[in-house]
N, C-alpha and C positions, 0 to 999 in steps of 0.2 A: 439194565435199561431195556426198555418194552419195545417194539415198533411193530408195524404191521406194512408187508410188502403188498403195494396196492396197483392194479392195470385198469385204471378207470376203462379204459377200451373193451373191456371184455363184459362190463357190468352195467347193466341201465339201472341207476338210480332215482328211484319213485318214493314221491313222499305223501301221505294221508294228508286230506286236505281239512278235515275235522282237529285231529292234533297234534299234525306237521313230524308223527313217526316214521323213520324208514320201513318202507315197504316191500318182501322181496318177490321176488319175480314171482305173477303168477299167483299171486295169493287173490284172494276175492273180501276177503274182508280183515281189518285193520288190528292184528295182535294186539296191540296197546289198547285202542278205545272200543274195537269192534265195527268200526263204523264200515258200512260194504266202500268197496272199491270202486273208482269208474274212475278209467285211462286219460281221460279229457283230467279230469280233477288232479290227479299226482304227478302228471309230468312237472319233472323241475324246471323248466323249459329252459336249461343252461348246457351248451354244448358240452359232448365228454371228451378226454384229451384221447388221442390216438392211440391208437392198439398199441403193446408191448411198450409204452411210456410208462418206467418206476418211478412212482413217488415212494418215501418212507420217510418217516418221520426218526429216523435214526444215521447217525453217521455214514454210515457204510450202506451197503442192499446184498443182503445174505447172497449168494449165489452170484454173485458178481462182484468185478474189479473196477474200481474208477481208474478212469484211464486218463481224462483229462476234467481240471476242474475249469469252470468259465465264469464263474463270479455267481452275486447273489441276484434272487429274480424275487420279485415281493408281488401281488396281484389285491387290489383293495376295493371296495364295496361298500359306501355310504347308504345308510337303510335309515328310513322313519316308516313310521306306519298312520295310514290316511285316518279322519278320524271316526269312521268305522269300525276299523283295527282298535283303537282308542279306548271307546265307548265299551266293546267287547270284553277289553284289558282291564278298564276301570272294573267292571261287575265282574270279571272273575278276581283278579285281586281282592274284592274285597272278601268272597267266601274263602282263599285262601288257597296253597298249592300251584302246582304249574300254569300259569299261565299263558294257553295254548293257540290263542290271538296270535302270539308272536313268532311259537316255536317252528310254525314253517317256513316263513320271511326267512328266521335266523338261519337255518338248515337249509334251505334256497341260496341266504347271501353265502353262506360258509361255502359252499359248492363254485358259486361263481367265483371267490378271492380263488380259489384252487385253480379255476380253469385260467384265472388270467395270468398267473405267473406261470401256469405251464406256458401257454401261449409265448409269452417271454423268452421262455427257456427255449421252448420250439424256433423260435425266431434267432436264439444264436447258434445253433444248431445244436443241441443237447438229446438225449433220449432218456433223462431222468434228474429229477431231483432229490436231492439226500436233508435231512435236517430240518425238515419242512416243517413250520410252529402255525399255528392258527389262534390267533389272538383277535379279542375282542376290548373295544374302547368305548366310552362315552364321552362323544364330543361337544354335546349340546346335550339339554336336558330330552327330546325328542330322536334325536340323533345316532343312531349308531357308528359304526368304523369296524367291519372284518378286516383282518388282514393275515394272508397268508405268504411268508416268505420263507424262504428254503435257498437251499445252492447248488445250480445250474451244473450239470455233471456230462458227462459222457461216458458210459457201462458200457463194460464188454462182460460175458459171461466169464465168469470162471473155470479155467482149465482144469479136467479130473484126473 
């Protein structure tokens, strides 16, 4: 089993506004499409969770002990797109391929379901969460549902 130990706090995450790819710090134009960069355009404009807060998508957080578990924390995010967005989706759907109308909303909403269950977790005093899933629903035919839930932890590092 895979996971990756993540400190949002440490990392500004930026997304191309041409085809919603992450962007890493400092770059000027968009690996994926090419398209140049501008700072107004990529912010995700979704707060990051606080320094030294572990998420991971795995049981455990390598280099750490959970020490106390405090229940599950879930953070969700209902998305449609205006019909601008639509219009865009319709013509590229039809030549075919990604459809990248959507793909920065989606990488936008997936960001916020994260911040809000940390937020959660933050509120019952946690400094990480473990088992974190990030699932996507259709609720309506326009409609989407991010939801990211995980379980609310309390880490201490592990002793060498």
């Amino acid at each position: 089993m895979c996971g990756c130990l993540v400190s949002f706090g440490d990392v500004e995450v930026s997304f191309c506004a041409k085809c919603g790819a992450e962007i890493p710090e400092g770059a000027k134009f968009c690996q994926k499409c090419g398209a140049p960069i501008q700072a107004e355009a990529v912010s995700a404009a979704v707060p990051k969770p606080p320094k030294g807060f572990v998420i991971v998508t795995t049981p455990t957080a390598p280099g750490y002990r959970v020490k106390k578990v405090l229940g599950v924390v879930t953070g969700l995010t209902p998305r449609t797109r205006g019909l601008g967005g639509k219009i865009v989706a319709g013509f590229q759907s039809m030549l075919g391929g990604e459809v990248t109308a959507f793909t920065y909303e989606i990488e936008k909403a997936r960001m916020e379901a994260i911040n809000r269950a940390v937020e959660k977790a933050r509120d019952m005093g946690t400094n990480g969460i473990v088992g974190l899933d990030v699932e996507t629903s259709d609720v309506l035919q326009s409609l989407i549902l991010i939801s990211a839930t995980g379980t609310a932890v309390v880490l201490e590092p592990e002793k060498k």
